[in-house]
C-alpha positions as CSV (number, residue, x, y, z in Angstrom):
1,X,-14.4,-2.4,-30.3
2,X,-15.9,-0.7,-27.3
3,X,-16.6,-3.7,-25.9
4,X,-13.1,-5.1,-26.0
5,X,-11.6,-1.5,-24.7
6,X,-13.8,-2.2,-21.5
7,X,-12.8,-5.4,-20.9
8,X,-8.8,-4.8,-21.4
9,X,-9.1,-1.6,-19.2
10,X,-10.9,-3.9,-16.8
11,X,-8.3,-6.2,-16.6
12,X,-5.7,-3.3,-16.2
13,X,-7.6,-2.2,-13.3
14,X,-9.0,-4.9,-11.6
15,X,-6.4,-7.7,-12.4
16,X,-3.6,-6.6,-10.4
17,X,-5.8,-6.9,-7.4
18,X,-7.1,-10.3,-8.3
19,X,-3.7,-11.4,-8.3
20,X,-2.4,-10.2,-5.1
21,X,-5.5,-12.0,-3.5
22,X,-5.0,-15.1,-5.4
23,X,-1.3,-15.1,-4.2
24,X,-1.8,-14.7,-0.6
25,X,-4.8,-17.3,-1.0
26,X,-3.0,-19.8,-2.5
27,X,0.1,-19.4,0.0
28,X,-1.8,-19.0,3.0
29,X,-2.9,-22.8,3.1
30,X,-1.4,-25.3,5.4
31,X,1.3,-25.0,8.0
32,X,4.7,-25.4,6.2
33,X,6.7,-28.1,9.0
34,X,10.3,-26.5,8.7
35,X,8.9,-23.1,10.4
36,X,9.1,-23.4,14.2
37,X,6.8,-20.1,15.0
38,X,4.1,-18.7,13.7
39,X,4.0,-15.2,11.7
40,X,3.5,-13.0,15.0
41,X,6.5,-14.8,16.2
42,X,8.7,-14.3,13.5
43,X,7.9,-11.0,13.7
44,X,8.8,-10.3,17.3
45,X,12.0,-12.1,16.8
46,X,13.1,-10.1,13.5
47,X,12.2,-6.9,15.3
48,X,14.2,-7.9,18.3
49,X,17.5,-8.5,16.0
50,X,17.6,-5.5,14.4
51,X,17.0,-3.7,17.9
52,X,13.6,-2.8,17.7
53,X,12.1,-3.6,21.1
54,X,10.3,-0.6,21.0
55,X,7.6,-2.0,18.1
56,X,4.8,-3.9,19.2
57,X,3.5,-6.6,16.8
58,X,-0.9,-6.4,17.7
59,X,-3.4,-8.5,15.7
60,X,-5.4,-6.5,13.1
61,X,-9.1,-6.6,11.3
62,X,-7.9,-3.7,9.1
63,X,-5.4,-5.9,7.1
64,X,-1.3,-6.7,7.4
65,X,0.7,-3.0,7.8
66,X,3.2,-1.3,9.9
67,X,1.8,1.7,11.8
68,X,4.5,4.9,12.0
69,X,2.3,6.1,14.3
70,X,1.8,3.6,16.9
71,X,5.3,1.6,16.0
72,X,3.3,-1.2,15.6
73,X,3.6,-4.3,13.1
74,X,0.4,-5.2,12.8
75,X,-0.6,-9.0,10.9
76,X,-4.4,-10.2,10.3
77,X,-5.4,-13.2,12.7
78,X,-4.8,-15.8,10.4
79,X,-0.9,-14.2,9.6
80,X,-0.2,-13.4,12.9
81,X,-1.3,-17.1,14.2
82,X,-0.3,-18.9,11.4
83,X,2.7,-21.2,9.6
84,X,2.3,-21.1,6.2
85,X,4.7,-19.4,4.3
86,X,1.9,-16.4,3.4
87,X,2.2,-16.2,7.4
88,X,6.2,-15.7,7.3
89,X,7.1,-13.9,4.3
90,X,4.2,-11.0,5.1
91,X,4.9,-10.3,8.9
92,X,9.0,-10.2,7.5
93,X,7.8,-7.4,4.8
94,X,5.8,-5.6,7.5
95,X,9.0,-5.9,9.3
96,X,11.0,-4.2,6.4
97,X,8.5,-0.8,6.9
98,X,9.4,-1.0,10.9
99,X,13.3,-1.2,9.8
100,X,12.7,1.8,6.7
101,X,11.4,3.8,9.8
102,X,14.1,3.0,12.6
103,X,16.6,3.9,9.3
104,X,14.6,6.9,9.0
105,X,14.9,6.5,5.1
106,X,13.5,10.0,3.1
107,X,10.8,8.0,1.2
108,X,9.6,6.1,3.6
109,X,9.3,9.6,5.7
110,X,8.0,11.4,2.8
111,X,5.4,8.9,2.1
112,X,4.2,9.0,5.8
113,X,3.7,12.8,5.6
114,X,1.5,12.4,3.0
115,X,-0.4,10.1,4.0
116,X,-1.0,12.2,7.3
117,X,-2.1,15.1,5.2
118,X,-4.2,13.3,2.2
119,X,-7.3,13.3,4.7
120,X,-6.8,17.7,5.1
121,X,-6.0,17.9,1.2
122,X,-9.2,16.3,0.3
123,X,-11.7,18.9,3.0
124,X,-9.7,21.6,0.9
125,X,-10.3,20.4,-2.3
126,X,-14.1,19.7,-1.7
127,X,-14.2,23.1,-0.5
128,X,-12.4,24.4,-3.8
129,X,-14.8,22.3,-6.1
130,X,-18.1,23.7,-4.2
131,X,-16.5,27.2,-4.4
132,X,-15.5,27.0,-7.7
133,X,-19.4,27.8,-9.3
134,X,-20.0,30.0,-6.5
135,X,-16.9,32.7,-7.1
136,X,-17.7,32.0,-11.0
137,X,-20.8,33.8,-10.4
138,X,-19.8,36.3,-8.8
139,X,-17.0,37.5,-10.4
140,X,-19.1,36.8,-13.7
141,X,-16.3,34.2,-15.1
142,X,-17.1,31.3,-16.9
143,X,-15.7,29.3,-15.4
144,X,-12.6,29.2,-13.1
145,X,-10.7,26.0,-14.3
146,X,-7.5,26.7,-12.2
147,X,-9.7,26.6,-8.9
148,X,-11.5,23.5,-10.2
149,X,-8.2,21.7,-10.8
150,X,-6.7,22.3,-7.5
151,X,-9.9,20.9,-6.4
152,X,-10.0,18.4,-8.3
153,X,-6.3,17.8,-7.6
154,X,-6.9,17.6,-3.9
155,X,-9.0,15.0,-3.7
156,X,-8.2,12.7,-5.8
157,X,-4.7,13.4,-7.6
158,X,-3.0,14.2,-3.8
159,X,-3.7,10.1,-3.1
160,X,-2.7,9.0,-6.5
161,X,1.0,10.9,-5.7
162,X,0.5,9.0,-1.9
163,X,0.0,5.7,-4.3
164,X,3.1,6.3,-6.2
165,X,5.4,7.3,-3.6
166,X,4.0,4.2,-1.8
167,X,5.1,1.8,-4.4
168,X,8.4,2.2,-4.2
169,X,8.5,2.0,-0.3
170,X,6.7,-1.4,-0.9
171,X,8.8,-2.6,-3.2
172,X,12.5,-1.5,-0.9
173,X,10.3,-3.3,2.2
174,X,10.1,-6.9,0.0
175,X,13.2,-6.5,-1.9
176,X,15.8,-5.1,0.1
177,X,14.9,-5.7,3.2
178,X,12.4,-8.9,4.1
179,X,13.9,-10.8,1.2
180,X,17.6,-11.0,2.0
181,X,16.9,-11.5,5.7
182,X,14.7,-14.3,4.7
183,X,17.2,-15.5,2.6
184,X,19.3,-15.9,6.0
185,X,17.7,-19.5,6.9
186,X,14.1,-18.9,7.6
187,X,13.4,-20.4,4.2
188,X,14.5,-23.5,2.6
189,X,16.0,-23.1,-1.5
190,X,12.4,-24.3,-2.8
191,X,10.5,-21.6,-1.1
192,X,13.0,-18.6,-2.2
193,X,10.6,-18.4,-5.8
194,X,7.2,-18.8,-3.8
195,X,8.6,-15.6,-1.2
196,X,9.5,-13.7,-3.9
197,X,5.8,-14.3,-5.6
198,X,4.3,-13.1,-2.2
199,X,6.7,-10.1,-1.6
200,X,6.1,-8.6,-4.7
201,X,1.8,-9.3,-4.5
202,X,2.6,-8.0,-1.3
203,X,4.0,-4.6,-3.1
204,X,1.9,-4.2,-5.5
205,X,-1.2,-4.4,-3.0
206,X,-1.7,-0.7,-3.7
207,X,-1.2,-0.9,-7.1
208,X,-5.1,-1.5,-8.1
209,X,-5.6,1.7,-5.8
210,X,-3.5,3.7,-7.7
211,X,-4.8,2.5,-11.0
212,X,-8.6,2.9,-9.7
213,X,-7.5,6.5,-9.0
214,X,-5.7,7.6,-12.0
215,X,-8.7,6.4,-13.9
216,X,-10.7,8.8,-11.5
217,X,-8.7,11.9,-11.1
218,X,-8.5,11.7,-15.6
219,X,-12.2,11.8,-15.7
220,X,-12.3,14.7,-13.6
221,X,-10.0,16.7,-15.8
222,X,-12.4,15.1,-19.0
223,X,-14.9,17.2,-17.0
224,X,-13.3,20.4,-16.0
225,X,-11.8,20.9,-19.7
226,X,-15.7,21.0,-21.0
């Protein structure tokens, strides 16, 4: 029974990840002959009708994203040089987060603040969890399980509420925005199902994360209610 628990919440875990990758794999192979520009293309050109000269599209080694910061859209070598349709349909999601942005929309915005402040949140909740034996002693408590949980909190449930507001702003970026503009002509009829396969692995990229991390931030609280 064990046994089977294991492997099911493996699958939970791991399989949403083994999908996305199989996706983009299996989409990212060959140059499809009715696209005339590769993905960094398409990307410059989307960006330029919806009047947003002001983004750069840079290659990446860090993975396909859309950086607030440096109002970039940045694709992987092979997405950023490439045909296939893997090549298109990512650079026009990475697009959707560069359109969110210029639309200034509140998750999108709220889920960049976050972000910015998950690396501070997790200093403080270290701290917190090494102070949290430390003040027990002194103040001859047991044990001070509302200072543990903040810590606790900190560092791993403040990214699992980044991963959940993130999903969302994923989803509106393949959705709402890359799909109907793709929908426009850059895609023929028999690649409309295939795009909407790679948007949504494209979504759900985080989704393992989050998983990964509600399993953590739960075994922390198994811990702290001893």
């Amino acid at each position: 029974m064990l046994l089977i628990l294991a492997v099911i919440g493996a699958c939970v875990i791991f399989g949403p990840g083994l999908w996305v990758s199989y996706v983009l794999k299996k989409y990212n192979r060959g140059p499809e002959s009715n696209f005339p520009g590769t993905g960094g293309e398409l990307a410059r050109h989307l960006l330029d009708r919806c009047n947003l000269q002001d983004v750069k599209v840079v290659v990446t080694e860090t993975g396909d994203h859309y950086s607030p910061d440096d109002r970039s859209v940045a694709l992987t070598k092979d997405k950023f040089d490439g045909k296939t349709l893997a090549s298109i349909v990512i650079a026009a999601h990475e697009c959707g987060h560069a359109i969110q942005h210029a639309n200034r929309e509140p998750l999108f915005l709220l889920r960049h603040r976050l972000a910015q402040s998950a690396h501070s949140a997790q200093i403080i909740g270290s701290a917190l969890l090494a102070a949290s034996p430390v003040v027990g002693g002194l103040t001859m408590l047991p044990h001070l399980s509302l200072l543990s949980f903040s810590g606790a909190f900190l560092v791993l449930g403040y990214g699992l509420v980044v991963q959940l507001v993130t999903l969302p702003v994923e989803l509106d970026a393949s959705f709402k925005k890359a799909l109907p503009i793709l929908n426009t002509g850059y895609i023929s009829e028999a690649q409309l199902g295939p795009s909407k396969v790679i948007l949504r692995a494209a979504a759900l990229t985080y989704v393992a994360g989050t998983l990964m991390q509600l399993l953590n931030f739960w075994r922390w609280i198994a811990v702290l209610r001893r």
